[in-house]
N, C-alpha and C positions, 0 to 999 in steps of 0.2 A: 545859595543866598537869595535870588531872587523869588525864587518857590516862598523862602519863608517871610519875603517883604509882600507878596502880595496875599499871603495867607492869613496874616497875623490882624489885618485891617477888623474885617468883618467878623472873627469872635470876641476883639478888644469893642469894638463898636457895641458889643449887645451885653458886654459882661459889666461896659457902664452905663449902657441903659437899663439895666439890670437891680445893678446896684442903686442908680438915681432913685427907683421906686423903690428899695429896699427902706434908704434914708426917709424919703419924703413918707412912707407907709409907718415907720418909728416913731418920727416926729409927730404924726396925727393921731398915735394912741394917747385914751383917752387918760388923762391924769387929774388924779383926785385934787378938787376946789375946794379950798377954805373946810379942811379935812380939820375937824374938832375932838378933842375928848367926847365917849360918851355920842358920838351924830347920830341918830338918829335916821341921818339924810343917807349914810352910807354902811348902818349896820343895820343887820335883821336880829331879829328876835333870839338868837342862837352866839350873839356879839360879833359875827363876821359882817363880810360884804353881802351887799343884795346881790342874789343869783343873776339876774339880769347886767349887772355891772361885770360880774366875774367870766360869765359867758362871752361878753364882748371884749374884753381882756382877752381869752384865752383866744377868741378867732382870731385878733390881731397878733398876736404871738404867734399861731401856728401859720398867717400868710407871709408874716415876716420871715420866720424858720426858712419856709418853701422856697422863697427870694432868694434867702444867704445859699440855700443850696444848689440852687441854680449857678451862682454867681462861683459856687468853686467849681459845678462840673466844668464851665467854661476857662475860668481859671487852669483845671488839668489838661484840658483840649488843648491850650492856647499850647502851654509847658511841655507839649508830647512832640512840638514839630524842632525841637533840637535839646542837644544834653546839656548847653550855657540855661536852655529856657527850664527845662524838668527842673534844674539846680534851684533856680531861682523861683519856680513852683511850690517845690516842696520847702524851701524855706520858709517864704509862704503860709503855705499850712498849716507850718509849726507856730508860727506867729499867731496865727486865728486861735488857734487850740491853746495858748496861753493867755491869748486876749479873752476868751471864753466866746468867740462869735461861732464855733462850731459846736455840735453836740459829741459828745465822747463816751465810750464806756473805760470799765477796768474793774477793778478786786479794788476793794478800799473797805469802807465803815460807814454805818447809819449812827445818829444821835438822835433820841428822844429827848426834846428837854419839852417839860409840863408841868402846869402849876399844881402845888400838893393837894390833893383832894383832904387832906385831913389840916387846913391850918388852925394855928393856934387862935386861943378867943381873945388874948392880947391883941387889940389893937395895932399896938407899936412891931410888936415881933411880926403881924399880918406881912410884910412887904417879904421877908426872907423868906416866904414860903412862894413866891408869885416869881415868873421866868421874867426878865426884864432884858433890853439889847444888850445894857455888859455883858449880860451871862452869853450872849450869844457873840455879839465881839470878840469873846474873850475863846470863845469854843471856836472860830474859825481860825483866829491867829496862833491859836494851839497848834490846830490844823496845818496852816502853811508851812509854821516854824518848824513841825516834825519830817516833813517834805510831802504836803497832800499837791498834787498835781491840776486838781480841779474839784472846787467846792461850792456845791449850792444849799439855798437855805429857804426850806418851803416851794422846792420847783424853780428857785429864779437863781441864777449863774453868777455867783460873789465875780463881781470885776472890779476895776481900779476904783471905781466910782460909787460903788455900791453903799451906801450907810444906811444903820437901825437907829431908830424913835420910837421911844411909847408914846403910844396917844392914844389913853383910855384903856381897852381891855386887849386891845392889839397890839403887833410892833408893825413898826412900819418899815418896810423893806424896800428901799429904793421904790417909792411910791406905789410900791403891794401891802397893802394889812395882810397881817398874819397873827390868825391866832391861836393861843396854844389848843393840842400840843405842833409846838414846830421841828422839823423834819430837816437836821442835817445832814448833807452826805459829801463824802469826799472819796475820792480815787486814792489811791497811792498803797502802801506797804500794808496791810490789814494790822501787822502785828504791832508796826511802829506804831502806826496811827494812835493804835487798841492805849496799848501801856503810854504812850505820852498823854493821851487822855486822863486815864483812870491811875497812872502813880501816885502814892500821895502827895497831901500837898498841891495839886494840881487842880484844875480849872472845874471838872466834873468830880474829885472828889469832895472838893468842897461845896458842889450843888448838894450831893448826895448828906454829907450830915446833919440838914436840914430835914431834909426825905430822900430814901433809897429812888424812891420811883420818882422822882422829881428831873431824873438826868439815866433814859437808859441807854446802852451801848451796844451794837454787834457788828461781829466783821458779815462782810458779805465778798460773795466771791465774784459778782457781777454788779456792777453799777452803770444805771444809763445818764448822764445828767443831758439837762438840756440846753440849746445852745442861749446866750444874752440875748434877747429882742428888742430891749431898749435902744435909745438915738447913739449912735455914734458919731453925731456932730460937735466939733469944737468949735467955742466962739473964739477963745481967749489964746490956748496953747498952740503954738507952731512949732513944727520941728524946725532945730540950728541945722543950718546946710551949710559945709566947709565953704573958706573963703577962694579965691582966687588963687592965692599963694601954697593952701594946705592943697588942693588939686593939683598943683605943680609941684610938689612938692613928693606925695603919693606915685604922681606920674613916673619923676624922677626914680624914686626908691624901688620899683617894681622894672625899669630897664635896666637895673645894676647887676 
């Protein structure tokens, strides 16, 4: 026991200063100002992001990655100097990987959704031929509901927080434009995944009798996604910590 009281100091000490820069390096990417239909200020000629925007995005993304990975080697180090610490390591882990702060693979499914290249010259029917957030909303929560274990959309990791907006000829994905075609993927059963998708009646068959290619589908037998980069800071939520009485309480029921 004293081994692991003077151990435990110096990798807890670097695995929060570790993390400090992780948050503080979150918080300082750069996020889209007074983002408009149609800007001009933040699409190029092709309707996305300017390259220079999307370059600085992606650095900040991959020095954030580097951080969070740092911060679980040390996390395992910390977990190896007893079986009470690994327990509570690897629970841990498991947490991250459902919070989506780690990167993961697995066997799951890709989703093409993309706007019809043939739409109608109606006017009014124009919108049914064009991918809008529903249509992606509605394809992730398919997702979850079937049991996808981890699902991203356009390279960015759906978490608790994540929400779609159109704004112009993009969706905006927790403060990423994305424009078609977009790119979902999700981990979990291939087969489940497959048929909850495309049954009828369902979320992608009904993209499809609009247009076939408007919503395509495949299993794949390897998926990498990648880890959340975004802030993890809360201003507002705190976790309820038992009272006084529910600790003595616990206490009690576990000497019985």
């Amino acid at each position: 026991m004293q081994q692991l009281k003077g151990n435990w100091v110096v990798p807890t000490s670097l695995m929060t200063l570790i993390l400090g820069f992780t948050l503080v390096a979150a918080w300082k990417m750069p996020k889209p100002q007074g983002f408009a239909p149609y800007s001009s200020r933040l699409l190029d000629s092709s309707g996305g992001p300017p390259l220079d925007v999307m370059q600085t995005l992606f650095e900040r993304e991959q020095e954030i990655q580097n951080l969070r990975q740092q911060v679980t080697e040390l996390q395992t180090a910390l977990g190896e100097q007893s079986s009470q610490a690994q327990l509570l390591n690897q629970q841990l882990q498991d947490l991250k990987v459902l919070a989506g702060l780690v990167e993961v693979e697995g066997p799951g499914i890709e989703v093409v959704l993309q706007d019809s290249k043939n739409p109608p010259n109606d006017p009014i029917l124009q919108p049914e031929y064009v991918i809008h957030e529903v249509d992606i909303l509605r394809v992730v929560n398919e997702l979850f509901m079937s049991g996808a274990e981890a699902v991203a959309v356009g390279k960015q990791r759906v978490v608790a927080t994540t929400y779609y907006r159109c704004e112009g000829p993009v969706v905006n994905v927790k403060g990423v434009p994305i424009s078609s075609p977009v790119v979902i993927q999700a981990i979990g059963d291939p087969d489940t995944l497959y048929g909850a998708l495309t049954m009828p009646g369902r979320v992608v068959y009904q993209i499809r009798e609009n247009d076939p290619q408007m919503a395509v589908v495949r299993k794949v037998e390897r998926l990498v996604l990648p880890a959340y980069t975004g802030t993890t800071k809360l201003q507002y939520a705190k976790p309820v910590l038992p009272d006084k009485d529910e600790k003595e309480e616990k206490r009690e029921g576990r000497s019985r």
